[in-house]
Wavefront OBJ file of the C-alpha trace (Angstrom):
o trace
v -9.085 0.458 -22.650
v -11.029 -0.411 -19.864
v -9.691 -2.468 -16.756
v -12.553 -5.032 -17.455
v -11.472 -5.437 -20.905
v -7.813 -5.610 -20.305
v -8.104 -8.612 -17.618
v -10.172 -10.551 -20.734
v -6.878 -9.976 -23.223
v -4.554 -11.331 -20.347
v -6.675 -14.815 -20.118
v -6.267 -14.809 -23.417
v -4.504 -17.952 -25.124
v -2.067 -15.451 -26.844
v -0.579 -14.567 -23.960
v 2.565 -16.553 -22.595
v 1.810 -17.284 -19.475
v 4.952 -19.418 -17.323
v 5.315 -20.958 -13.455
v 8.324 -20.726 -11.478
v 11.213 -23.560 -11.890
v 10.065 -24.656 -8.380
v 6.683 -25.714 -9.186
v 6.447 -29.006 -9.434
v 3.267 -30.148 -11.127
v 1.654 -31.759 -8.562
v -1.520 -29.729 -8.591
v -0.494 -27.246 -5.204
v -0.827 -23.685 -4.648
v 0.994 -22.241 -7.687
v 0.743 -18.706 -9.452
v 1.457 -18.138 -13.344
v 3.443 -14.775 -14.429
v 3.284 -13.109 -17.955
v 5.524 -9.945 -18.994
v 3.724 -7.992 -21.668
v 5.854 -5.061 -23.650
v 8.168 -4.862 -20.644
v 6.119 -1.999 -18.981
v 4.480 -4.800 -16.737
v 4.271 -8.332 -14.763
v 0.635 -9.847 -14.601
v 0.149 -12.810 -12.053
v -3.115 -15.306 -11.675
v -3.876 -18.267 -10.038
v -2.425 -21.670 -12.450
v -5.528 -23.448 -11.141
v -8.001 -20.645 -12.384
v -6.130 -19.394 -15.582
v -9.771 -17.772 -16.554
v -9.897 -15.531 -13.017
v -8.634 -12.622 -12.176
v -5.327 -11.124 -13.158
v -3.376 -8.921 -10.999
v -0.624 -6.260 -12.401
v 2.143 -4.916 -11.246
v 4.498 -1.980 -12.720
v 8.150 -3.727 -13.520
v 10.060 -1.562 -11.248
v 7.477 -2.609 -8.274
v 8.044 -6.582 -9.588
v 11.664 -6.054 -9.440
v 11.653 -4.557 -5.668
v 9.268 -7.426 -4.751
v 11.620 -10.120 -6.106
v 14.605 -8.311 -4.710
v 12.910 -7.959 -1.267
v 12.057 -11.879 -1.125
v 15.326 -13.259 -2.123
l 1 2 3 4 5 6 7 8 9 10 11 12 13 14 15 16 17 18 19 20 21 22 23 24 25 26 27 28 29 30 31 32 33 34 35 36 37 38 39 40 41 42 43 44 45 46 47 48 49 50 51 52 53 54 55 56 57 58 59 60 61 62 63 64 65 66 67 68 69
């Protein structure tokens, strides 16, 4: 599958896309994550859910998140 073709599934509707518990609603600068089949975390913009998706490998999520806290 190509990369092109792979970003199009993740804007999909199908795909359970969810904002941190800090995000308040209020229209700011907020990112959306979605966790497909474990192997990988896929972030966007919430204000641009049909742009471009970045991917990360768990394991690299994981160091991020344990780096930040």
């Amino acid at each position: 599958m190509n990369t092109k073709h792979r970003l199009l599934n993740l804007a999909s509707d199908d795909a359970h896309w969810f904002k941190s518990s800090y995000s308040n609603g209020a229209g700011g600068e907020c990112l959306e994550c979605s966790v497909r089949s474990g192997e990988a975390v896929h972030v966007r913009d919430s204000k641009r859910k049909d742009g471009d998706v970045i991917s990360f490998a768990s394991q690299a999520w994981s160091n991020f998140l344990g780096n930040i806290r």
